[in-house]
Phi, psi and omega in degrees: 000150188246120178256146183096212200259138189290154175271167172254130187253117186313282224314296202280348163297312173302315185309294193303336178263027182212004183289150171235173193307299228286343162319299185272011132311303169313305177289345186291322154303345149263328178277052191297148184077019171310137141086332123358122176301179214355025185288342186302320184280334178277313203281303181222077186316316201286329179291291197269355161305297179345288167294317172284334141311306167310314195279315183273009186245013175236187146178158227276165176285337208273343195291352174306299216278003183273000000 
């Protein structure tokens, strides 16, 4: 588990600024519950206990500059 500042990863930046609509449309449309708040807890609890700890004991470098 990670405490303090997160590291920033290009890679996983581009993705995220480059993924497009019609991807998460297709999957909303194939997927039931895609995209739905807490389906995270549904699918897998041990993951988003997991992820919600984390996002709250870490933070991003751009969380400086806010």
């Amino acid at each position: 588990m990670r405490f303090g500042m997160r590291k920033p990863g290009v890679k996983r930046s581009i993705s995220a600024r480059t993924t497009g609509r019609l991807k998460r449309q297709m999957k909303k449309a194939i997927i039931p519950g895609y995209g739905k708040k807490g389906m995270g807890w549904v699918k897998n609890p041990r993951k988003a206990a997991y992820n919600k700890i984390y996002h709250k004991t870490s933070f991003s470098l751009w969380d400086l500059f806010k």
